[in-house]
ZAMARGU-4260 file (C-alpha; in steps of 0.2 Angstrom, whole numbers, plus 5000, padded with zeros to 4 digits):
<rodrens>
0) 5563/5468/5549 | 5579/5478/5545 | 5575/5495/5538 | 5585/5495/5526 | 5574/5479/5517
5) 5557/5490/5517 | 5556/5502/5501 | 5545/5514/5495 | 5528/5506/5488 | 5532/5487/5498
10) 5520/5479/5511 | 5527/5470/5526 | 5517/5458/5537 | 5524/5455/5554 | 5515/5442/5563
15) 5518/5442/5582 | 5512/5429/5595 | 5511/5437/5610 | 5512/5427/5627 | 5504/5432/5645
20) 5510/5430/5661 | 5502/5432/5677 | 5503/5451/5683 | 5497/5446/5698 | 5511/5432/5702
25) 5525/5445/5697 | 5518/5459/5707 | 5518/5471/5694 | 5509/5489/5697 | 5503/5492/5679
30) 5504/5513/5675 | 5486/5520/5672 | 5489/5526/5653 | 5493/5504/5651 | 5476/5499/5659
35) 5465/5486/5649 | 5481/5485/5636 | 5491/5471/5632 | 5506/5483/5626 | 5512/5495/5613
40) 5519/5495/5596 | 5531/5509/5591 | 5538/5509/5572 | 5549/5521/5568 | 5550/5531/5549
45) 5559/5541/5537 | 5552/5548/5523 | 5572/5549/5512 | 5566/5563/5500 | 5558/5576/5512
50) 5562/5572/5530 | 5578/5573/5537 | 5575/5562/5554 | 5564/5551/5557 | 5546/5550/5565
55) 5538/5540/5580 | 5522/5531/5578 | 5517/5521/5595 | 5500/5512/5597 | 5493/5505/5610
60) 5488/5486/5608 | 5470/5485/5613 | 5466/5468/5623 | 5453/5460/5612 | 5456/5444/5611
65) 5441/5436/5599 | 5440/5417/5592 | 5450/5412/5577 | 5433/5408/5570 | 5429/5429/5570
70) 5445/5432/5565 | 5447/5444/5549 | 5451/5433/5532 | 5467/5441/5530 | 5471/5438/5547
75) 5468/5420/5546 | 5477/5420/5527 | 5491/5427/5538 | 5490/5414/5550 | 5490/5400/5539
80) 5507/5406/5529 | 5515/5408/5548 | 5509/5390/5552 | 5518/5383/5536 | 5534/5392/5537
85) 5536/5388/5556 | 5531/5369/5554 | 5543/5368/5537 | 5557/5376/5547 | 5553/5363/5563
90) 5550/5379/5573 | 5548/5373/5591 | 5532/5383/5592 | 5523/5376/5579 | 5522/5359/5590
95) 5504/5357/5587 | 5502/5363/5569 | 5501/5351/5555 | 5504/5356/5537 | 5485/5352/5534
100) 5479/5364/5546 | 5490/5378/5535 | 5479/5375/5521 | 5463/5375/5532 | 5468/5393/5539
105) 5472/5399/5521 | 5455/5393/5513 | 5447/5399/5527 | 5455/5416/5522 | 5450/5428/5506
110) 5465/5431/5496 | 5466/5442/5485 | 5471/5439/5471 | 5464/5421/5475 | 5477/5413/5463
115) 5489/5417/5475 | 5481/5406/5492 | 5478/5393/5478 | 5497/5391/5472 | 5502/5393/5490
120) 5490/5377/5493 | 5496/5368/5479 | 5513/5369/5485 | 5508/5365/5503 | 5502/5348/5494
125) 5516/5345/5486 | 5525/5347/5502 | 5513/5332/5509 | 5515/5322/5496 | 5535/5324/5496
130) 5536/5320/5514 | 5523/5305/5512 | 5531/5296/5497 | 5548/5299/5506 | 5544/5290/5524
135) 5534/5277/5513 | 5552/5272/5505 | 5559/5272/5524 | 5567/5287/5522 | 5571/5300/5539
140) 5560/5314/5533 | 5563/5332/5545 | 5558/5348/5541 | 5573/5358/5548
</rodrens>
């Protein structure tokens, strides 16, 4: 996200798959202060009316991989919107996700307020029901 597109009082969710490889295959020597840790996140700010450079944040991305079934609300919310947007845009990633498992990840999520994963669900069935009446005409239907 470009820096210039985050202002004072807006929210910005970055969701991030993250892939694994085998260390042990590559022959890497992980450093000590890494151990146990997928990683590290650093995000850099400014505060524009009293700092005049900005600030490094760095955290350490703790390996705890958990189910998708214990998964926070939000997270799964979260999950669901990604799924939709990759599958829309025929992301090569979204392969396996259908726009029916969206909805099942964002009613399997709280929202607050709820109006919002409802509208979002509505418009996820409208999708479906665009996509179905179009291929029952015969008509190429691609999400690209």
């Amino acid at each position: 996200v470009d820096a210039g597109d985050i202002g004072p009082g807006h929210n910005v969710t970055a969701v991030y798959e993250l892939r694994m490889h085998n260390k042990a295959a590559m022959n890497v020597a992980e450093p000590e202060e890494f151990a146990g840790k997928l990683g590290i996140f650093k995000i850099r700010y400014k505060n524009n009316i009293t700092d005049t450079e900005s600030h490094l944040l760095k955290f350490f991305i703790e390996n705890k991989c958990k189910s998708f079934d214990s998964a926070s609300s939000s997270f799964k919310f979260a999950a669901g919107v990604t799924g939709f947007a990759d599958v829309l845009r025929g992301s090569k990633f979204a392969k396996d996700w259908r726009l029916t498992t969206a909805i099942d990840c964002i009613e399997a999520g709280k929202v607050v307020p709820a109006s919002d994963g409802k509208e979002l669900i509505e418009f996820i069935r409208k999708v479906i029901s665009l996509k179905d009446a179009a291929s029952e005409e015969g008509k190429v239907v691609t999400t690209e």
